[in-house]
C-alpha positions as a Markdown table, in Angstrom:
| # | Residue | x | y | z |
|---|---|---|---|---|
| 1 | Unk | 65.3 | -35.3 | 75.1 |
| 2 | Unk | 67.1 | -37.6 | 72.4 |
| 3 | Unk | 64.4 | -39.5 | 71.7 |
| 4 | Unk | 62.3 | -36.3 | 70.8 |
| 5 | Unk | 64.6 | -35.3 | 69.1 |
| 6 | Unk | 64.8 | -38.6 | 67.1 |
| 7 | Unk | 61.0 | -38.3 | 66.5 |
| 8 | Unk | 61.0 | -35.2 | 65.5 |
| 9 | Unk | 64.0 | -35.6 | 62.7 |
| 10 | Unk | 61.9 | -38.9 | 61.6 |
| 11 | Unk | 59.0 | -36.0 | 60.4 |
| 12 | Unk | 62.0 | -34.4 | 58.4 |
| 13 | Unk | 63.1 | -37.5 | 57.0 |
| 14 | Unk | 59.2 | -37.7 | 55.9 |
| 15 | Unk | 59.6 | -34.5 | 54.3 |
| 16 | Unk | 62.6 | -35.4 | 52.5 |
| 17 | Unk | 61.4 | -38.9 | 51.1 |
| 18 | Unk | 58.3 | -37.3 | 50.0 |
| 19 | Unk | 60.8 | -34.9 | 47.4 |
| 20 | Unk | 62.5 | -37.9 | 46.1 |
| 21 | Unk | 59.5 | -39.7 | 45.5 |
| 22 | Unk | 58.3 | -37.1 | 43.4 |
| 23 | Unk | 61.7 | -36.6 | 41.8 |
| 24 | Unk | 62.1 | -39.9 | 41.4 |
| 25 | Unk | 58.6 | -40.5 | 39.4 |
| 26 | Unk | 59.7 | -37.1 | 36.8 |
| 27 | Unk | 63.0 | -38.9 | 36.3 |
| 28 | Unk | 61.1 | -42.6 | 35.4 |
| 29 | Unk | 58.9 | -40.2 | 32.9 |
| 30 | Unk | 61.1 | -37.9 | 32.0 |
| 31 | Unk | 61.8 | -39.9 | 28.6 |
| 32 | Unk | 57.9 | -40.2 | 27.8 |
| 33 | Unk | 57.8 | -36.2 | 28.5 |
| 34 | Unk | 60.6 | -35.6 | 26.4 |
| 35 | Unk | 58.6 | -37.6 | 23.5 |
| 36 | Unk | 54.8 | -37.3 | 24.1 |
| 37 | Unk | 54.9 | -33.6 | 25.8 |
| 38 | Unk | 57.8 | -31.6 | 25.6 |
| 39 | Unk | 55.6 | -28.5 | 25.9 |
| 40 | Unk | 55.7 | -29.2 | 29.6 |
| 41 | Unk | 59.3 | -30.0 | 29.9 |
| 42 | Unk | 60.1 | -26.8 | 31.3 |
| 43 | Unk | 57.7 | -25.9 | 33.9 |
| 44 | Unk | 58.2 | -29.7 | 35.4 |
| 45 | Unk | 62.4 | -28.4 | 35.1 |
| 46 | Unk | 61.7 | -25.8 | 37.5 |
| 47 | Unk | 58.7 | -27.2 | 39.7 |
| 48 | Unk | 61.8 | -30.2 | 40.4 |
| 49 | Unk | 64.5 | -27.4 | 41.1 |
| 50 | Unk | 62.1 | -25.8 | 43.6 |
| 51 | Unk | 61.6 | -28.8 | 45.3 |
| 52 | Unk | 65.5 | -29.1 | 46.6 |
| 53 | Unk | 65.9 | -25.6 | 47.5 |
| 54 | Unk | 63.9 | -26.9 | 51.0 |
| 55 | Unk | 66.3 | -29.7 | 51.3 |
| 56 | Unk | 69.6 | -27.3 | 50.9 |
| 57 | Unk | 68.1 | -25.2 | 54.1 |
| 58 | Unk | 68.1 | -28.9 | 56.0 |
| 59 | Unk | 71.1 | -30.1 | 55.0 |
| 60 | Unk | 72.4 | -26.5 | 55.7 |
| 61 | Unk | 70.9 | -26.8 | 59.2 |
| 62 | Unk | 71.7 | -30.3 | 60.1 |
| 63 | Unk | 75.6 | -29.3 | 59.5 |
| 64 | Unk | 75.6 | -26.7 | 62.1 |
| 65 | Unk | 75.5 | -29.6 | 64.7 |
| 66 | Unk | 77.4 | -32.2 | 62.9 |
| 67 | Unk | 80.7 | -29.6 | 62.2 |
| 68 | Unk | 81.6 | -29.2 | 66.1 |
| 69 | Unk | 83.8 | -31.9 | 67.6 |
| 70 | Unk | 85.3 | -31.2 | 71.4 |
| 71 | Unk | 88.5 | -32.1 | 71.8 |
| 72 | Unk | 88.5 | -33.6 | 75.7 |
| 73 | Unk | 91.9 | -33.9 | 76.8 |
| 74 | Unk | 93.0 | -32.8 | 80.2 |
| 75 | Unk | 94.9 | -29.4 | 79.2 |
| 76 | Unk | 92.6 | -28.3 | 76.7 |
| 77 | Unk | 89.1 | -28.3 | 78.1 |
| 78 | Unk | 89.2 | -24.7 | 79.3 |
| 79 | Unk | 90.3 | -23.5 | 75.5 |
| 80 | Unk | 87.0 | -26.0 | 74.5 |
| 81 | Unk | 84.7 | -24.0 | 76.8 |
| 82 | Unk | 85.6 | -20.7 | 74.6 |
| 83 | Unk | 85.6 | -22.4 | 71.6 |
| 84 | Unk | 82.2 | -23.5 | 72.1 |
| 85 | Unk | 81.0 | -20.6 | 73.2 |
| 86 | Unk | 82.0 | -18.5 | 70.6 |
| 87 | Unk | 80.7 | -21.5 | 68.4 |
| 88 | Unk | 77.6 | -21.7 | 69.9 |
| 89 | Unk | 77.1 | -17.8 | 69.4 |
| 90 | Unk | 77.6 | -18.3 | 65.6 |
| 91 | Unk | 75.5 | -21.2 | 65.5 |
| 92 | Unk | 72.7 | -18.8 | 66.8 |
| 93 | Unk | 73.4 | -16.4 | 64.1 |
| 94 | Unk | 73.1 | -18.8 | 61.7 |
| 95 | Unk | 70.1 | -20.4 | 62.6 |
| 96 | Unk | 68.4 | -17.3 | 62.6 |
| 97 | Unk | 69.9 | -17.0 | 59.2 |
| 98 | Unk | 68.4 | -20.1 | 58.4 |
| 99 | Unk | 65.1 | -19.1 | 60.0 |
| 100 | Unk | 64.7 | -16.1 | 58.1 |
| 101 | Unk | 64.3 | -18.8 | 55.0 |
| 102 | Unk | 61.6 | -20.1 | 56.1 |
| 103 | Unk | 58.9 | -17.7 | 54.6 |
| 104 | Unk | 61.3 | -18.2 | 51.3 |
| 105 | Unk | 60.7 | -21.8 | 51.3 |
| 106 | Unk | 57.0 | -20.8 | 51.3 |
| 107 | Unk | 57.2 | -18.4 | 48.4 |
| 108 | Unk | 58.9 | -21.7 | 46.8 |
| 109 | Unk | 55.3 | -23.5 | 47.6 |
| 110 | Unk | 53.9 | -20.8 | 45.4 |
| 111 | Unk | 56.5 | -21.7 | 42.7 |
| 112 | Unk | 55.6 | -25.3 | 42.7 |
| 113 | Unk | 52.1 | -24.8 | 42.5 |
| 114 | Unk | 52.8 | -21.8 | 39.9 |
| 115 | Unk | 54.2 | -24.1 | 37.6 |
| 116 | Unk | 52.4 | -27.7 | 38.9 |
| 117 | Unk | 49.2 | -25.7 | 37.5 |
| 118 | Unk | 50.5 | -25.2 | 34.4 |
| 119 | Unk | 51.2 | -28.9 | 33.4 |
| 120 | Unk | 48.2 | -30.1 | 35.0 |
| 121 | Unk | 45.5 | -26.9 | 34.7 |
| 122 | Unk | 44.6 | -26.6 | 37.9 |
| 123 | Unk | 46.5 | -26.4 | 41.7 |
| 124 | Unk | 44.5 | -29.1 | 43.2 |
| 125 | Unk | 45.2 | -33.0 | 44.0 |
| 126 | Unk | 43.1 | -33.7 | 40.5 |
| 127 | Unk | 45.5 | -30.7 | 38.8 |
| 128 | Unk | 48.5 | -32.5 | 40.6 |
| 129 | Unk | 47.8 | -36.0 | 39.5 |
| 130 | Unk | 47.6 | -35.1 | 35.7 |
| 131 | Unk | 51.4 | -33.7 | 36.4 |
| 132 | Unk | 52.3 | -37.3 | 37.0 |
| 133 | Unk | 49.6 | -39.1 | 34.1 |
| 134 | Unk | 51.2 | -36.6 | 31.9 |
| 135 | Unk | 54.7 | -38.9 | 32.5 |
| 136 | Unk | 53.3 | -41.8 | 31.3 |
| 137 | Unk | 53.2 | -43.9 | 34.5 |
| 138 | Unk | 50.3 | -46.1 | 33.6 |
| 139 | Unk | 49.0 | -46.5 | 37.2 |
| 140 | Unk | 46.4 | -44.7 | 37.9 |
| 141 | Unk | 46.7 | -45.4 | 42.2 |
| 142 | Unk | 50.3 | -44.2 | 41.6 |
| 143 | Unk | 49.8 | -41.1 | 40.0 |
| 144 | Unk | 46.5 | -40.5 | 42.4 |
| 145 | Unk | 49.6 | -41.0 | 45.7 |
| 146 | Unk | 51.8 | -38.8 | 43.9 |
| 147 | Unk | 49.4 | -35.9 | 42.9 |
| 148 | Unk | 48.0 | -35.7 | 46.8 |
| 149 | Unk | 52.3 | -35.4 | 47.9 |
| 150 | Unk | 52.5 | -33.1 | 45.6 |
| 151 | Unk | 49.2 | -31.1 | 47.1 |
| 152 | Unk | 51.1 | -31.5 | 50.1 |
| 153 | Unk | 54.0 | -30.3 | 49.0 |
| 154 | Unk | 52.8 | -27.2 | 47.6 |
| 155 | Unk | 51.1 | -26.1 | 49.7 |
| 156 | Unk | 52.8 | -23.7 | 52.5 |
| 157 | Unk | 51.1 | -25.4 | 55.3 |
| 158 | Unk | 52.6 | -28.4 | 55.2 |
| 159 | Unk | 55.9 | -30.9 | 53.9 |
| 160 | Unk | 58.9 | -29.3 | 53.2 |
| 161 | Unk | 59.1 | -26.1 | 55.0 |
| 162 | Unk | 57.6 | -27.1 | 58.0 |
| 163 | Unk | 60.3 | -29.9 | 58.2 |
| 164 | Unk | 63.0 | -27.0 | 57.7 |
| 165 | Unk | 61.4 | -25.6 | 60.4 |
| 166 | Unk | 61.0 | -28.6 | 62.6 |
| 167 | Unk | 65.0 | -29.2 | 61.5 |
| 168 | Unk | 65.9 | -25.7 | 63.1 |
| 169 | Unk | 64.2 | -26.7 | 66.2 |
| 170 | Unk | 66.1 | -29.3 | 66.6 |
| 171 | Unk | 69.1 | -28.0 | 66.1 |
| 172 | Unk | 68.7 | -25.3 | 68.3 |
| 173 | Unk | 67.4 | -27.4 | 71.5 |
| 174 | Unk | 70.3 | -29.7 | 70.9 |
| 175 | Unk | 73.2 | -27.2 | 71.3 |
| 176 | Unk | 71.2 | -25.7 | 74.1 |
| 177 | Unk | 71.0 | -28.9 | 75.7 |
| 178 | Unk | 74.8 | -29.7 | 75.2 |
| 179 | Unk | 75.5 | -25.8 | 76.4 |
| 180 | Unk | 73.4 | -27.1 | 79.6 |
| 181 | Unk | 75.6 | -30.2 | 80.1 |
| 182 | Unk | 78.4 | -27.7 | 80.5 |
| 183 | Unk | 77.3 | -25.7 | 83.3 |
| 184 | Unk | 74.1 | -23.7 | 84.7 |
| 185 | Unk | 73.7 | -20.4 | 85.5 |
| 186 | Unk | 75.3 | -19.3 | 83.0 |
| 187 | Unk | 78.8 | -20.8 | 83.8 |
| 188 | Unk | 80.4 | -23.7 | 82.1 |
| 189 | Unk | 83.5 | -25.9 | 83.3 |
| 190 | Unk | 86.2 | -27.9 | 82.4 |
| 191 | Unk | 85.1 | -30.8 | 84.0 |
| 192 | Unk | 81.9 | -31.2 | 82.1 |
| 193 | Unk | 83.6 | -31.1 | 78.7 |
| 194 | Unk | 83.7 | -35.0 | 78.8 |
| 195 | Unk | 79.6 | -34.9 | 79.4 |
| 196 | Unk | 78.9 | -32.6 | 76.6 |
| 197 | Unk | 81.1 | -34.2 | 74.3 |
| 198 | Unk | 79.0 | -37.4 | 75.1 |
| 199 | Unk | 75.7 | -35.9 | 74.8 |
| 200 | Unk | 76.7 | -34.3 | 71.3 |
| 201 | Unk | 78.2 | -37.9 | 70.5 |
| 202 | Unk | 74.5 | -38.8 | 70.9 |
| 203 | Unk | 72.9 | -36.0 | 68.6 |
| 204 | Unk | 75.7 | -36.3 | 66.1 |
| 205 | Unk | 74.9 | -39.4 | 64.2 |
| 206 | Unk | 70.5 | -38.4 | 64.1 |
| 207 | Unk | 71.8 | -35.5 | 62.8 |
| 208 | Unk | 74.4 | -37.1 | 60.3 |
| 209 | Unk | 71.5 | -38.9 | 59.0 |
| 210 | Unk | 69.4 | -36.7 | 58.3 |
| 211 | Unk | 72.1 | -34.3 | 56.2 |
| 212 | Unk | 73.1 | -37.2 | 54.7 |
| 213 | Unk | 69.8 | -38.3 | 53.5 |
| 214 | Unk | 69.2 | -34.2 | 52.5 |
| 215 | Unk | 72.5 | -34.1 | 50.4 |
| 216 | Unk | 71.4 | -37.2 | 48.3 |
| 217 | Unk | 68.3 | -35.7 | 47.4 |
| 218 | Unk | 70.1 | -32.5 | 46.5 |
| 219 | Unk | 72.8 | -34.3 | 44.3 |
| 220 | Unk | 69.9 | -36.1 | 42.4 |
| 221 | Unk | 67.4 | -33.5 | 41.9 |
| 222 | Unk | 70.4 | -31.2 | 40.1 |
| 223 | Unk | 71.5 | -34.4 | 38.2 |
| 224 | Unk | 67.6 | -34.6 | 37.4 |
| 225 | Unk | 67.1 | -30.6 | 36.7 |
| 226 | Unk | 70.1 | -30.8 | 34.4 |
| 227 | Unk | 68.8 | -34.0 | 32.6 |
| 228 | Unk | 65.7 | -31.3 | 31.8 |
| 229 | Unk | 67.2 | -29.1 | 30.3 |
């Protein structure tokens, strides 16, 4: 179970480093925009500040896990069964929260190509690519990699929301699996605090990572978004 779970957060991460590639590229050109095109200063603004809007539902998602700590001393562990159980409840809620996203996160796709188009003329890889010639890059294999992530990205079948999505997943099926370790059957006891505490000890620091790596982006996409402006 961890280790599918640690294979499936590694196609989130992908997600995620494909967002701060891109961001990272409009930030290297964002001075050579500023002087050569300013005409498409704008649209590239808010085709960046659509890209983190994905990351804010992982980040979001992966803190749901990382936010619950037993405590597994002796006289406490029957106060930690109803403390997670009423935490796992609101966990649900929010995840379907979260869930409910989703389709936003492909109306953002929409966005990105809405306003990718309008720098580059067109919502393909070749449209895509002019996005990133148009930053002055001067490598031609470079902008041709970014313009095919960005396809990728903005397009709702792939990237950023289905790694939101695969994020909720896993979230899900690892506080199922730690409400398993407590009990079957619908029961849960004391004496299986100590496992499930262990088991979420596991998840904890796949998930830390991955939040982590989420907030990053985030914090430099706005500092990037503002730099825009």
């Amino acid at each position: 179970m961890l280790k599918d779970m640690i294979d499936a957060l590694k196609l989130v991460t992908e997600g995620i480093d494909s967002v701060k590639t891109i961001a990272e590229a409009v930030k290297s050109g964002k001075d050579y925009i500023e002087a050569k095109h300013p005409e498409v200063r704008s649209d590239l603004r808010l085709m960046v500040d659509e890209l983190q809007k994905s990351l804010l539902l992982i980040k979001r998602a992966s803190a749901v896990l990382t936010n619950f700590r037993f405590a597994i001393s002796a006289d406490v562990q029957g106060s930690e069964l109803v403390r997670f159980n009423d935490y796992f409840i609101q966990s649900k809620t929010e995840a379907q929260h979260l869930e409910n996203h989703i389709d936003d996160l492909r109306t953002h796709c929409s966005k990105i190509r809405k306003h990718g188009t309008k720098i580059g003329g067109e919502a393909t890889v070749a449209g895509f690519t002019k996005v990133f010639t148009l930053l002055g890059l001067n490598s031609p294999q470079r902008e041709q990699k970014l313009g095919q992530q960005l396809d990728k990205l903005a397009y709702e079948d792939y990237a950023v929301a289905n790694s939101a999505a695969k994020m909720l997943e896993c979230l899900v099926s690892a506080l199922k699996d730690v409400q398993n370790a407590l009990g079957d059957g619908g029961t849960m006891h004391p004496e299986n605090v100590a496992t499930a505490a262990a088991l979420l000890a596991e998840y904890g620091p796949e998930f830390e990572r991955t939040e982590e790596q989420a907030a990053q982006a985030v914090k430099d996409i706005r500092e990037l978004v503002k730099e825009l402006e």
